[in-house]
C-alpha positions as CSV (number, residue, x, y, z in Angstrom):
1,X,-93.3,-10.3,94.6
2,X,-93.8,-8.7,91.3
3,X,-96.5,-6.1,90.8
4,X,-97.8,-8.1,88.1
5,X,-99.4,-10.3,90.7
6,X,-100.9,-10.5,94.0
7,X,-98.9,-9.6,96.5
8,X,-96.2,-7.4,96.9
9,X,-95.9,-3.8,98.0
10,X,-97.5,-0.3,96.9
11,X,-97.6,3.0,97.8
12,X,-100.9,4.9,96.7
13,X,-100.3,8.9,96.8
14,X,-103.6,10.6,97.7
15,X,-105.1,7.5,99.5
16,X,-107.3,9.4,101.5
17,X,-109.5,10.8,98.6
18,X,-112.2,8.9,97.0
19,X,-109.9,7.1,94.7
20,X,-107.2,6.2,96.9
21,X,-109.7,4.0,99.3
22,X,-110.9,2.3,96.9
23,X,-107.7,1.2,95.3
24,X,-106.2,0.5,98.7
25,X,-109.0,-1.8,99.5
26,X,-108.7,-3.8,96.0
27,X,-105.3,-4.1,96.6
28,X,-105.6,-5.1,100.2
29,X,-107.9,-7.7,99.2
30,X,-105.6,-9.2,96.7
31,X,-102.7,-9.8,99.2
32,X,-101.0,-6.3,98.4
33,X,-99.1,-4.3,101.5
34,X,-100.5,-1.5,101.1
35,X,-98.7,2.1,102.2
36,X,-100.2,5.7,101.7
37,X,-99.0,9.1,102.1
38,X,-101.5,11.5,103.6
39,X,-100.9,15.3,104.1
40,X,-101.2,16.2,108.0
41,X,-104.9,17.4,107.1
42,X,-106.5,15.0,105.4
43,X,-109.5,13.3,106.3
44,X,-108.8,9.7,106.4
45,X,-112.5,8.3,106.6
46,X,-112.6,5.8,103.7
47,X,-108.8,4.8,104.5
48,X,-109.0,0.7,104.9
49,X,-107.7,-1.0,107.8
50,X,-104.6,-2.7,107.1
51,X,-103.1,0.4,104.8
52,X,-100.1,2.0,106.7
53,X,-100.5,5.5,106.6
54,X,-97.3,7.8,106.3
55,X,-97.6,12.0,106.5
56,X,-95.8,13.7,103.9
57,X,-96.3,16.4,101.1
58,X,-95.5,15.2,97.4
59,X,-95.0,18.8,96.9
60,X,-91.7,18.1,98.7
61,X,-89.7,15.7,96.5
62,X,-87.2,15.2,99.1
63,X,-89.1,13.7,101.7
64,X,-91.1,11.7,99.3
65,X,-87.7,10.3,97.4
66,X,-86.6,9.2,101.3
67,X,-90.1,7.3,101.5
68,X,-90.3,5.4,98.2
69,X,-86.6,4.1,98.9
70,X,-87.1,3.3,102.4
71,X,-90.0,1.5,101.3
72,X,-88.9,0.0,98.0
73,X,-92.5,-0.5,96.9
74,X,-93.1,-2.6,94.1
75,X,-96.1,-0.6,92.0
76,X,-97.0,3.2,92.8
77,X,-99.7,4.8,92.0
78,X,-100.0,9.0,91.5
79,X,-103.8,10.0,93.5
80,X,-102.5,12.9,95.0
81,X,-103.4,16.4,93.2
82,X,-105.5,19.6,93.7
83,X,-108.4,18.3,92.0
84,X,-110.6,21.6,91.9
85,X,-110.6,23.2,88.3
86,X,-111.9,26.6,90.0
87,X,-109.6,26.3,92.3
88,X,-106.6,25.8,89.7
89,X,-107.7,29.2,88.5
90,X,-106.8,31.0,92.3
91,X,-104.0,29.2,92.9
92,X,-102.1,28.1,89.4
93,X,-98.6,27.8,91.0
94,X,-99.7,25.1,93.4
95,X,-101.7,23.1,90.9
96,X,-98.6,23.3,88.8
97,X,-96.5,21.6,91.8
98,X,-98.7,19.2,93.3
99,X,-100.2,17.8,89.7
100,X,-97.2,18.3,87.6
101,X,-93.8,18.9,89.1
102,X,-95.0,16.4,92.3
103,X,-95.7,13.8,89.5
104,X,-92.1,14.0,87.4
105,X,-90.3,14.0,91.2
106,X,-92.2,10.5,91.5
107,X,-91.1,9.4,88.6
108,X,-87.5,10.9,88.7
109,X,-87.5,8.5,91.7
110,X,-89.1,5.8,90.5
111,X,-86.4,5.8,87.4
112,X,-83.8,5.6,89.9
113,X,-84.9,3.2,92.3
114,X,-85.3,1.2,88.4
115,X,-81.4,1.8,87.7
116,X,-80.3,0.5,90.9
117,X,-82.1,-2.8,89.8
118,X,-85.7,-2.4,91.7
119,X,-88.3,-2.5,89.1
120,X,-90.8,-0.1,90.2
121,X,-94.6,0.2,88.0
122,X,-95.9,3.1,88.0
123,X,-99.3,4.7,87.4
124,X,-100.7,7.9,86.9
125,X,-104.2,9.2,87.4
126,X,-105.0,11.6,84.8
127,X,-108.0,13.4,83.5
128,X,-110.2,14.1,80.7
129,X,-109.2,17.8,81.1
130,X,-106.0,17.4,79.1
131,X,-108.5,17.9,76.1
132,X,-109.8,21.1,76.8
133,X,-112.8,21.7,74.8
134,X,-112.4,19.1,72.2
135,X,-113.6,19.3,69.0
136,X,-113.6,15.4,68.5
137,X,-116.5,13.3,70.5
138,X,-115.9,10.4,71.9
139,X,-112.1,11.6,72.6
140,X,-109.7,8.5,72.8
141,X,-105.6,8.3,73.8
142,X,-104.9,9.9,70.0
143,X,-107.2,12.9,70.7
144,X,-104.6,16.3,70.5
145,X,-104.0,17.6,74.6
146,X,-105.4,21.3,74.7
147,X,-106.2,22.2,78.2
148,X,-108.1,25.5,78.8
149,X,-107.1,25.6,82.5
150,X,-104.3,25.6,85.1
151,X,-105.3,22.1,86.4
152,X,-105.5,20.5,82.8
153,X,-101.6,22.1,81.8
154,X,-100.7,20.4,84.9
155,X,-102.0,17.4,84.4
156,X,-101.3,17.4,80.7
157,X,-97.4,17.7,82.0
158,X,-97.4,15.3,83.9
159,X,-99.1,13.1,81.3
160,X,-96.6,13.6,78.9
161,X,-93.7,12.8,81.4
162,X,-95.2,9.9,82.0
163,X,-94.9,8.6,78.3
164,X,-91.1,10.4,77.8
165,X,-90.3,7.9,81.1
166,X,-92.1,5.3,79.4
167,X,-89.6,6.1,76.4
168,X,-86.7,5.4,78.4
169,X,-87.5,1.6,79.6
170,X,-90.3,2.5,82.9
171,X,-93.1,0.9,83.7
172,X,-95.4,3.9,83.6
173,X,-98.9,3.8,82.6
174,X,-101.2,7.5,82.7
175,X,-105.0,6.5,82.9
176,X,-107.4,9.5,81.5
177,X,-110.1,8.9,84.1
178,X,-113.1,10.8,83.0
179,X,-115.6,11.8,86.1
180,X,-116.1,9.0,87.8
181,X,-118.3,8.9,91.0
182,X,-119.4,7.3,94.4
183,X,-121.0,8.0,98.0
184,X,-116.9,9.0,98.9
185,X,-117.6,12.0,96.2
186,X,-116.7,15.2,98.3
187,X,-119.7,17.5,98.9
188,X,-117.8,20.1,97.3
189,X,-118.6,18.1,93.7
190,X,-121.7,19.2,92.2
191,X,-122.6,15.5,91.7
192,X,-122.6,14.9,95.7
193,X,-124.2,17.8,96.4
194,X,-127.1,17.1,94.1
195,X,-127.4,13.6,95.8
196,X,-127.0,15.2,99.4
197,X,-129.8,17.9,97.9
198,X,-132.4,14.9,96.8
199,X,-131.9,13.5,100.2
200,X,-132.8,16.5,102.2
201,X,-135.5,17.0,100.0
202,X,-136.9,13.4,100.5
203,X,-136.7,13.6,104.4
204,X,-138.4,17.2,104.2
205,X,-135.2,18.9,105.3
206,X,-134.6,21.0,102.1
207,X,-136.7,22.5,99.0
208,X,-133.9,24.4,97.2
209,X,-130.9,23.6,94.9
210,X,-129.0,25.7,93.4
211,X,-127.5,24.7,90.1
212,X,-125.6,25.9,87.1
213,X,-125.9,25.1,83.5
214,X,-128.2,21.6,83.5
215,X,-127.1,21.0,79.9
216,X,-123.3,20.7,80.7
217,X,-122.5,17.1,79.7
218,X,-121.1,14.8,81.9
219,X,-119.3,11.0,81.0
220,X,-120.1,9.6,84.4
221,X,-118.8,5.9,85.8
222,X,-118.2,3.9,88.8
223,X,-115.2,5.2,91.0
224,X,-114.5,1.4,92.1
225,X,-114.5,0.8,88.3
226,X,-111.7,3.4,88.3
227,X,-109.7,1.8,90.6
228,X,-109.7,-1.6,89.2
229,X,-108.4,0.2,85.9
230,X,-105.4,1.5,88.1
231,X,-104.5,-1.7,89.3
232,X,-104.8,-3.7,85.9
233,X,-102.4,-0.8,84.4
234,X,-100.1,-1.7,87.0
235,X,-100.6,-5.6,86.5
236,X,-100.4,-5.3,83.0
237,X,-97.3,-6.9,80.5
238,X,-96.7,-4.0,78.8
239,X,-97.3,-0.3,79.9
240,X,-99.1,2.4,78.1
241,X,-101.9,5.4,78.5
242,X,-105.2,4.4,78.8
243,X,-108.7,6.6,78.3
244,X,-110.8,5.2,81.4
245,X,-114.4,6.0,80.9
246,X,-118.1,4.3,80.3
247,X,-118.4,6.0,76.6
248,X,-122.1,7.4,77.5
249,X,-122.8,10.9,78.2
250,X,-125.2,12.4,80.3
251,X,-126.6,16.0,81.1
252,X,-126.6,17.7,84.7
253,X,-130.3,17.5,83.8
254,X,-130.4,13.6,83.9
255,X,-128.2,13.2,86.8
256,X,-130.7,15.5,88.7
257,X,-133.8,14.0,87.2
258,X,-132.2,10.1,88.2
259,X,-131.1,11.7,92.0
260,X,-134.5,12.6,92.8
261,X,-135.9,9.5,91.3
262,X,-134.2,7.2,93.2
263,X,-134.7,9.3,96.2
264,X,-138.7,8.9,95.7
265,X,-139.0,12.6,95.1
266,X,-141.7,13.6,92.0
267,X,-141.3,16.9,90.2
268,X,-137.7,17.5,90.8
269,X,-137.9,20.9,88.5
270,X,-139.7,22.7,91.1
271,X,-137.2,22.6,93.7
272,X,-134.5,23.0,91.1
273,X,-133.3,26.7,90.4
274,X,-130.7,27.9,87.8
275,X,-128.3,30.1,89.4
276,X,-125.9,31.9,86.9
277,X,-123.0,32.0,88.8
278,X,-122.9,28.6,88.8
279,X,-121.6,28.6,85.5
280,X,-118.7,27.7,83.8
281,X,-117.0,28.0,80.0
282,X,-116.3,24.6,80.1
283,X,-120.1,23.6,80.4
284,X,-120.4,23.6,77.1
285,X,-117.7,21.1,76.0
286,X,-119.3,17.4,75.7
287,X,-116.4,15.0,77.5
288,X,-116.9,11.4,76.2
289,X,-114.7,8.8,76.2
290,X,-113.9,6.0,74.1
291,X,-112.0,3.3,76.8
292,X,-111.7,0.9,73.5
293,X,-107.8,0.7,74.1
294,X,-108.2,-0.2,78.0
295,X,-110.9,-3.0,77.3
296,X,-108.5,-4.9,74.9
297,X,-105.4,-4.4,76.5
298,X,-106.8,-4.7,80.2
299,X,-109.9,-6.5,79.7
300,X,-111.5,-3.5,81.9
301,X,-115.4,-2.5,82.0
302,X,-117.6,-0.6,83.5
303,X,-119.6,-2.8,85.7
304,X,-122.5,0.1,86.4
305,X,-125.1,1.9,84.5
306,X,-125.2,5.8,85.0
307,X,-128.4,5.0,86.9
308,X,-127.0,2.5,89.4
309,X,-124.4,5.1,90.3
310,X,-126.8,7.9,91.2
311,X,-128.7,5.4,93.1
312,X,-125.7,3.9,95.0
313,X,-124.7,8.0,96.1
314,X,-128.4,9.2,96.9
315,X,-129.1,5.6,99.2
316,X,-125.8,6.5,101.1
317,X,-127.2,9.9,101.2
318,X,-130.6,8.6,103.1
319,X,-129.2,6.7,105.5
């Protein structure tokens, strides 16, 4: 069955993160055989019962070429990628092969899985870091890629191989997801660990956290929002890139201030502390999105306030 309705078959890369589950249930839900490749160490928590799990590396294009043709999915979608900026910085050569070169093996594959007569959609997840420190706000699909770090030239490659397959006849859609959030947020994200933070603090476990620059400023969604505008990419007539993002901006500030709110906890600012090297050069730059191409071409919304999200993390946080 074509990807372009229920049914059929994917393979999600990166299913085991945040993003991945929640695609692999919407897709599960909607008929879809769902398949994911995990590395060896991943958690697989939020992985839904019913997606088959296969171990692999996308950093080995061989293995992963074997998989999509013994498979012969119908839509594949690109989660998999080393998704720490800081960590981009130690380790530049892997960023470079698990979020760019992993990406154009895909699609290398993908293009000839499309030439022996299988059409295979395919979707990328990219990020608001292929703009760098933009000097346009809200940024849109139009705004000039700059990317300060090793993580955003990665992805930026990748994005852009995307649209030269899209050039040659694929099906390949790249989503700029700007941060998008959820109680499956990693405790290494400073959004989760603020929520974590006003949890302890509620139950009477904690009366410290350690933050960087509260003014950095954030355009925060949904991360089942996300996912839906993954699978409508894939769905959709006619591919394309996409800016995924709510359009609203908010400060570190107001995501602590609405944490400790909705985790009953007055006076945040004096368990708050501003720790200086928790700071970053990219604090300064004001992501925003403007997802005005993905709601006419996808009909795709945010469904969730900036408050309701903070909420949803810190009540998973309580118990």
């Amino acid at each position: 069955m074509s990807a372009s309705a229920s049914g059929g078959r994917a393979l999600i890369t990166g299913v085991a993160g945040q993003d991945g589950s929640y695609l692999a249930e919407q897709l599960l839900a909607d008929g879809v055989e769902v398949h994911g490749l995990v590395r060896r160490d991943d958690a697989t928590t939020y992985v839904p019962e019913g997606a088959t799990l296969h171990v692999g590396d996308v950093t080995d294009p061989e293995s992963t070429r074997a998989l999509l043709n013994d498979l012969g999915p119908d839509l594949v979608v690109n989660l998999a990628a080393m998704s720490s900026v800081a960590q981009s910085w130690s380790e530049p050569e892997l960023s470079y092969a698990v979020n760019a070169e992993a990406a154009m093996a895909l699609l290398e594959t993908v293009e000839e899985m499309a030439d022996n007569g299988h059409e295979v959609r395919f979707v990328q997840a990219s990020s608001a870091e292929l703009f760098g420190s933009p000097t346009v706000s809200p940024q849109d699909e139009s705004t000039l890629l700059a990317p300060t770090n090793p993580y955003g030239v990665a992805k930026a490659t990748a994005h852009r191989a995307v649209a030269e397959a899209r050039a040659r006849g694929l099906h390949a859609s790249s989503l700029i997801l700007y941060n998008h959030e959820s109680p499956r947020r990693p405790a290494t994200f400073v959004t989760r660990k603020i929520t974590m933070a006003a949890a302890a603090i509620a139950r009477g476990e904690a009366d410290d956290l350690a933050l960087g620059n509260l003014d950095a400023r954030r355009d925060w969604g949904w991360a089942p929002d996300y996912a839906d505008a993954m699978v409508r990419a894939g769905r959709a007539e006619a591919p394309g890139d996409y800016v995924i993002a709510t359009g609203v901006s908010h400060s570190v500030r107001d995501f602590v201030a609405a944490a400790f709110t909705a985790a009953g906890v007055d006076d945040w600012e004096q368990y708050v502390r501003v720790d200086p090297d928790f700071f970053r050069p990219a604090d300064a730059t004001e992501l925003v999105g403007d997802a005005s191409r993905a709601r006419r071409a996808l009909g795709w919304a945010p469904t969730r306030t900036f408050e309701q999200v903070v909420a949803a993390m810190v009540a998973a946080d309580l118990g």
